[in-house]
C-alpha positions in Angstrom: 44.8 112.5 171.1 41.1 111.7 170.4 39.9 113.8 167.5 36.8 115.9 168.0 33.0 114.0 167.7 31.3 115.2 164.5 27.8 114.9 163.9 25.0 116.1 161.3 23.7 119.7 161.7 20.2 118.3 162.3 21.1 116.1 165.2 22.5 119.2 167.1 19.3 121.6 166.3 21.4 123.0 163.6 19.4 123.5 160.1 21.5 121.8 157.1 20.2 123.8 154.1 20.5 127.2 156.2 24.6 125.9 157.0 24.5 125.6 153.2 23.1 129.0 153.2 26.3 130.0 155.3 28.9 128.6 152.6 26.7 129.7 149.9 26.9 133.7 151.1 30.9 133.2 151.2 31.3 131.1 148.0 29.3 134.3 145.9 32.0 136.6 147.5 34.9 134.2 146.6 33.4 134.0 143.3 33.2 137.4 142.5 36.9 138.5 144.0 36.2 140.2 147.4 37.5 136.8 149.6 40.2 134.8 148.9 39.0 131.8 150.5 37.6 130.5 153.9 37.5 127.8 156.6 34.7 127.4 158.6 33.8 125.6 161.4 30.3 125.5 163.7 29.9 122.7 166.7 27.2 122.7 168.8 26.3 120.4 171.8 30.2 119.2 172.0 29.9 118.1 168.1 31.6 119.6 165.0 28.3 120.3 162.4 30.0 122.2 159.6 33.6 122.3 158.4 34.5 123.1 155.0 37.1 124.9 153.0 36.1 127.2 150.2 37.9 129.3 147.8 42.2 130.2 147.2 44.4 129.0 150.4 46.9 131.4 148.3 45.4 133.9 145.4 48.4 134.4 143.9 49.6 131.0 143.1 46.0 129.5 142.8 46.0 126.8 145.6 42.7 125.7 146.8 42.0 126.1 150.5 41.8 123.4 153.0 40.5 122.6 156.0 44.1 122.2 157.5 45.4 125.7 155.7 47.8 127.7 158.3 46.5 131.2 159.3 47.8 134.6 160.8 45.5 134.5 164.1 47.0 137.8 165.2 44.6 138.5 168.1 43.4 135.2 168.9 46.7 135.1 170.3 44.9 137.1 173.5 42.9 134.2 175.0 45.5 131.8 174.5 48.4 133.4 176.5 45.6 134.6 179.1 44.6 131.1 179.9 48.1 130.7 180.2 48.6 133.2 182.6 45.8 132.1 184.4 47.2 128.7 184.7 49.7 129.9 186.9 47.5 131.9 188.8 45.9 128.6 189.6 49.4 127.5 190.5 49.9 130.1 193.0 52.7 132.1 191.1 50.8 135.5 191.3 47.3 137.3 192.4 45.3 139.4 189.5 45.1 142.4 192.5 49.3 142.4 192.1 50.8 145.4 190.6 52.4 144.9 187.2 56.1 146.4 188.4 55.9 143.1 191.4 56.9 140.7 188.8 58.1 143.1 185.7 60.1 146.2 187.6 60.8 148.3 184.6 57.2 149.4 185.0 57.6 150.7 188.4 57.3 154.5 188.5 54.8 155.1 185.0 53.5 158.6 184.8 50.5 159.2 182.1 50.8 161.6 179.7 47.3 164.0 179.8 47.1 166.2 177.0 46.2 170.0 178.6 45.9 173.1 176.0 48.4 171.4 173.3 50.6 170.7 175.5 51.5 167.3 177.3 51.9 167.0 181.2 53.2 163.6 182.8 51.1 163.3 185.7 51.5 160.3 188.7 49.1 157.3 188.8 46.1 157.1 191.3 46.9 153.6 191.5 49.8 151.4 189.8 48.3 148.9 186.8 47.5 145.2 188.2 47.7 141.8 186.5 43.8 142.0 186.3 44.4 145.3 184.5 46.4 143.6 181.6 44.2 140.8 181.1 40.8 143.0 180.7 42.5 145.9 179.0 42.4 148.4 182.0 45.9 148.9 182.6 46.3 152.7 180.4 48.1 151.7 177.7 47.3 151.4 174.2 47.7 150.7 170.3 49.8 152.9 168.2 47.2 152.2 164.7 43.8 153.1 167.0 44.6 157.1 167.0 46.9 160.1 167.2 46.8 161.0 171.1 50.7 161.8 171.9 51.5 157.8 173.8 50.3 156.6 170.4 52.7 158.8 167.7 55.4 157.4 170.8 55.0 154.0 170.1 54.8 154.2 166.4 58.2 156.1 166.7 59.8 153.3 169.0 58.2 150.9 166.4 56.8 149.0 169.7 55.2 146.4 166.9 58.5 145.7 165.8 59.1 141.8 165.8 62.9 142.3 166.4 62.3 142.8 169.4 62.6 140.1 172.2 59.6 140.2 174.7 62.0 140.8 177.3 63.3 144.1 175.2 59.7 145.0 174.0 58.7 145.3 178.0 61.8 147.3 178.7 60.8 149.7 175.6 57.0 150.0 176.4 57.8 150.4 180.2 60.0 153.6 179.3 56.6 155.2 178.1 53.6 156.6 179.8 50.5 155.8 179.9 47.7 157.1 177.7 45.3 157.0 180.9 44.9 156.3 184.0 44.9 152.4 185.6 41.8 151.1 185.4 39.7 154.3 184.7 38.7 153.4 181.0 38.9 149.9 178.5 40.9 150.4 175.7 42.4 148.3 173.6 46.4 147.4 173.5 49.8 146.2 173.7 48.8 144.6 177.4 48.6 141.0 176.2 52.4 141.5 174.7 53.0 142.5 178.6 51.5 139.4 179.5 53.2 137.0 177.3 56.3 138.3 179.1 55.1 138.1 182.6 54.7 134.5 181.5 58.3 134.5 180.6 59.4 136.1 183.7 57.2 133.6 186.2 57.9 130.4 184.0 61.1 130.9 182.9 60.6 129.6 179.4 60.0 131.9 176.5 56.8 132.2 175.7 56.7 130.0 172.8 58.1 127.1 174.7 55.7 127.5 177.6 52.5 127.8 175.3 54.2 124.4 173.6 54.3 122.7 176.8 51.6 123.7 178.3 48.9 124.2 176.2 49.2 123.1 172.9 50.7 119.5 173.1 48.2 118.9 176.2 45.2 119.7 173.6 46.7 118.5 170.7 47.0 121.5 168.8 50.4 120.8 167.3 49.8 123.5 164.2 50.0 126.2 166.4 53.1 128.6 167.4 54.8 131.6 166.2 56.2 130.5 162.8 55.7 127.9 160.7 58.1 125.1 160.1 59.6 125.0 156.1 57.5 121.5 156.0 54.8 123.1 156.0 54.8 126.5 154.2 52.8 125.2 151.7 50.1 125.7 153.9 49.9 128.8 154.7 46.5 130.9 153.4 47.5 133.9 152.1 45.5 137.5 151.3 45.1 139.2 148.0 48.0 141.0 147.5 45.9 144.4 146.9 42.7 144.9 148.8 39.6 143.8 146.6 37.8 147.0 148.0 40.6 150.0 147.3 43.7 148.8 145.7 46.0 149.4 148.7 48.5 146.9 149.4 47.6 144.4 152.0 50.5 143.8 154.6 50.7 140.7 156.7 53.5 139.6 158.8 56.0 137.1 157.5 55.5 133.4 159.3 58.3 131.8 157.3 60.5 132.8 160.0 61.3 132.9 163.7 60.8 136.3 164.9 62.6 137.9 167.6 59.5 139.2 169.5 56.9 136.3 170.3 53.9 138.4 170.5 51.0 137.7 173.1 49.0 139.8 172.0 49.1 138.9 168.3 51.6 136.5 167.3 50.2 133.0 166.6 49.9 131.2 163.2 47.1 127.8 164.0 44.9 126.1 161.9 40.6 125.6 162.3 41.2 122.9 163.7 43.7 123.3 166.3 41.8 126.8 167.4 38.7 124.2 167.7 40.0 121.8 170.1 41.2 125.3 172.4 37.5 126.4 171.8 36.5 122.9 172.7 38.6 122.9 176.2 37.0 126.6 176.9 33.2 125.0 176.0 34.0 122.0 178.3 35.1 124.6 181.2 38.8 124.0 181.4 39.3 120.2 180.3 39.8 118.7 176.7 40.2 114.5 176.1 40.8 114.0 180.0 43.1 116.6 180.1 42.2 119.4 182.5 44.3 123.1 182.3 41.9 125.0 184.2 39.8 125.0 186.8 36.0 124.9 185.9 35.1 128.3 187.7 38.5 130.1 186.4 36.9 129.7 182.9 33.4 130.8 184.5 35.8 134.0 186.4 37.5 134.5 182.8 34.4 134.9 180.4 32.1 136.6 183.0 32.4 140.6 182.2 35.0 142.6 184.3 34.9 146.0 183.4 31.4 146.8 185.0 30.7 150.4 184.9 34.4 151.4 183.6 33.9 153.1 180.1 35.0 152.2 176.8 37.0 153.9 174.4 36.8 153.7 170.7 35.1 151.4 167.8 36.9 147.8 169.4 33.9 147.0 171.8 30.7 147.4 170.4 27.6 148.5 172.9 26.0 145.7 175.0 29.4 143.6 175.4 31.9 144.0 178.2 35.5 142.3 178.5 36.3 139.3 181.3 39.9 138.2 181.2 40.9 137.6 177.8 38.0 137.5 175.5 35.0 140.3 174.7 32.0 138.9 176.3 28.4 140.0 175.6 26.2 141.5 178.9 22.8 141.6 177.3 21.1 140.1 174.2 20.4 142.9 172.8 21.9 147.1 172.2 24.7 144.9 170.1 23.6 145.0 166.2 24.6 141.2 165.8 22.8 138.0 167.7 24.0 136.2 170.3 23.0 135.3 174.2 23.9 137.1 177.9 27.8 135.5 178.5 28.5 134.7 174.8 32.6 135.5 174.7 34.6 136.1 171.7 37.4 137.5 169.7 39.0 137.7 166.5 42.6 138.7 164.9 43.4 141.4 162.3 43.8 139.2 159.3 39.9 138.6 159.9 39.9 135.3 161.8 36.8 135.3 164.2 35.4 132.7 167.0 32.7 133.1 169.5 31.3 130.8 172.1 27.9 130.9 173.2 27.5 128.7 176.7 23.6 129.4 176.6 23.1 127.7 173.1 26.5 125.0 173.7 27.4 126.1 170.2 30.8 127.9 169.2 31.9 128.5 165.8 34.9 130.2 164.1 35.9 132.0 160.7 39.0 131.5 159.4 39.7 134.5 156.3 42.9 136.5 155.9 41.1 139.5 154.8 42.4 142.2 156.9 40.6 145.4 155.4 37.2 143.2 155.7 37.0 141.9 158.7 34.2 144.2 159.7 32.2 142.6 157.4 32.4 139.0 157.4 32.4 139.5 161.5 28.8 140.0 161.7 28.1 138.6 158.4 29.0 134.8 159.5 27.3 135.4 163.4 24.1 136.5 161.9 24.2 133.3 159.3 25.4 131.2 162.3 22.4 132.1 164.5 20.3 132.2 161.5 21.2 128.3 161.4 19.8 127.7 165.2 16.5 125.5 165.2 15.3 124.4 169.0 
């Protein structure tokens, strides 16, 4: 495994006292209580340009942050298992255009639920969900936590997070619900990725956990990367304030000590800067990291180009000007969006607060690495705008 190339900001038309700027911004809020602590990581041109730790890995027993500290990705979870579904796409195992219930029968026969007058009616589809449904968040279901529409008080009852679950048992459970809307008539955000991390199970054979292991992460060398980490190294796992520096609430993560029954696609992973970097790295290099190729070049070109077109968007998730390819958020024009970036930038980020985007126009990705769930919103913007900021030629 070759290591990624570093260089000095200035050689890849990166300023190094506005990178310092960067650290300086998030060392004030460490200092004054509102972060824990941080990681963060900007490459640009194929080159690493920044990486530094700052701050408390763990508040509560005072250990300093490193650059190797093990994080709840939650989310970043999505592009990961959709590259690995699209890697046996590529294979020939399955089309996007097939209908979920070909290769997962319990959703056969899904009614949605429309809400008419206070009253709920289950209603049949217009069209059954596809593969490409899942992957761009099109296929009618949703998140229990985004609102109070009938599906969503459903799966908070079923507990449909719960990690006792096995993925195979989470399907069966979800499938026994309708959908909040119709396939493919709006994007909203949801439990389709978990779908997808069992689809994998079901075409590969392995759970998911042993097929991302296989596949993916010993390929490109991320070997700090799965669904729990090992007792060796639980030492290194960043923690949040126990209360939230903003209103005192308590702040509730999920447990990585252990193995969980459910190995979620959607939101699962535990990886380190890093690790995440190298998978960035593949995705900047269009499908091929240290002579190892995953993807095809123009899969990753299919992936991060927007899908949705003129299909609206629900809710806060998706800010105006960016659409959704296969996997990852992608932005359709430079502006509308109240954050830089360029037309075909893709990006996501997890719960906990953990953010990356790429930008293909400017060869420069960069990631955040916080567990700082009830401030994500902030430091979201906050560290693209200082990234950008940083950007000289």
């Amino acid at each position: 495994m070759t290591e990624l190339a570093f260089a000095a900001p200035a050689e890849v038309g990166l300023c190094p006292e506005r990178l310092q700027r960067l650290l300086a911004v998030l060392q004030a809020d460490i200092d004054r209580g509102r972060l824990p602590g941080a990681v963060a990581l900007v490459a640009r041109r194929g080159k690493v340009a920044l990486f530094e730790s700052l701050g408390r890995q763990d508040p509560a027993a005072g250990s300093p942050m490193t650059r190797d500290s093990i994080f709840r990705i939650y989310s970043m979870t999505k592009p990961v298992v959709s590259v690995a579904l699209m890697m046996l796409v590529e294979q020939g195992r399955l089309l996007l255009s097939d209908p979920v219930a070909r290769h997962l029968p319990e959703f056969a026969n899904q009614k949605v639920a429309v809400e008419l007058d206070g009253k709920v009616e289950l209603q049949d589809l217009h069209r059954p969900a596809t593969v490409q449904d899942l992957l761009r968040h099109t296929a009618g279901l949703t998140y229990e936590f985004l609102g109070n529409a009938d599906v969503q008080r459903q799966y908070a009852r079923l507990q449909i997070g719960s990690r006792e679950r096995s993925n195979a048992e989470f399907s069966s459970v979800l499938a026994g619900l309708p959908l909040m809307y119709q396939p493919g008539s709006v994007w909203e955000y949801s439990r389709a990725t978990d779908v997808l991390g069992r689809l994998v199970e079901v075409l590969s054979g392995l759970t998911l956990g042993a097929y991302l292991r296989s596949n993916i992460f010993l390929p490109l060398g991320m070997h700090d990367t799965g669904f729990s980490v090992d007792p060796a190294h639980h030492a290194r796992i960043a923690e949040p304030f126990a209360h939230d520096p903003d209103g005192g609430v308590p702040m509730r993560v999920l447990e990585p000590r252990r193995a969980a029954a459910m190995e979620s696609g959607g939101g699962g992973l535990l990886s380190t800067t890093m690790d995440y970097a190298r998978f960035l790295q593949f995705m900047r290099n269009r499908g091929e990291l240290d002579g190892v190729r995953l993807l095809g070049s123009r899969t990753v070109d299919f992936m991060t180009a927007d899908h949705l077109g003129a299909i609206p968007v629900t809710g806060e998730v998706l800010p105006p000007g960016d659409g959704f390819g296969l996997g990852f958020a992608v932005r359709t024009a430079t502006g509308i969006a109240s954050v830089p970036g360029s037309k075909g930038l893709y990006y996501w980020g997890g719960i906990a607060g953990t953010t990356f985007f790429v930008d293909p126009a400017e060869d420069l990705y960069a990631m955040l690495m916080i567990q700082a769930p009830n401030q994500r919103d902030h430091y979201r913007p906050l560290f693209r705008s200082l990234v950008y900021a940083a950007l000289l030629d």
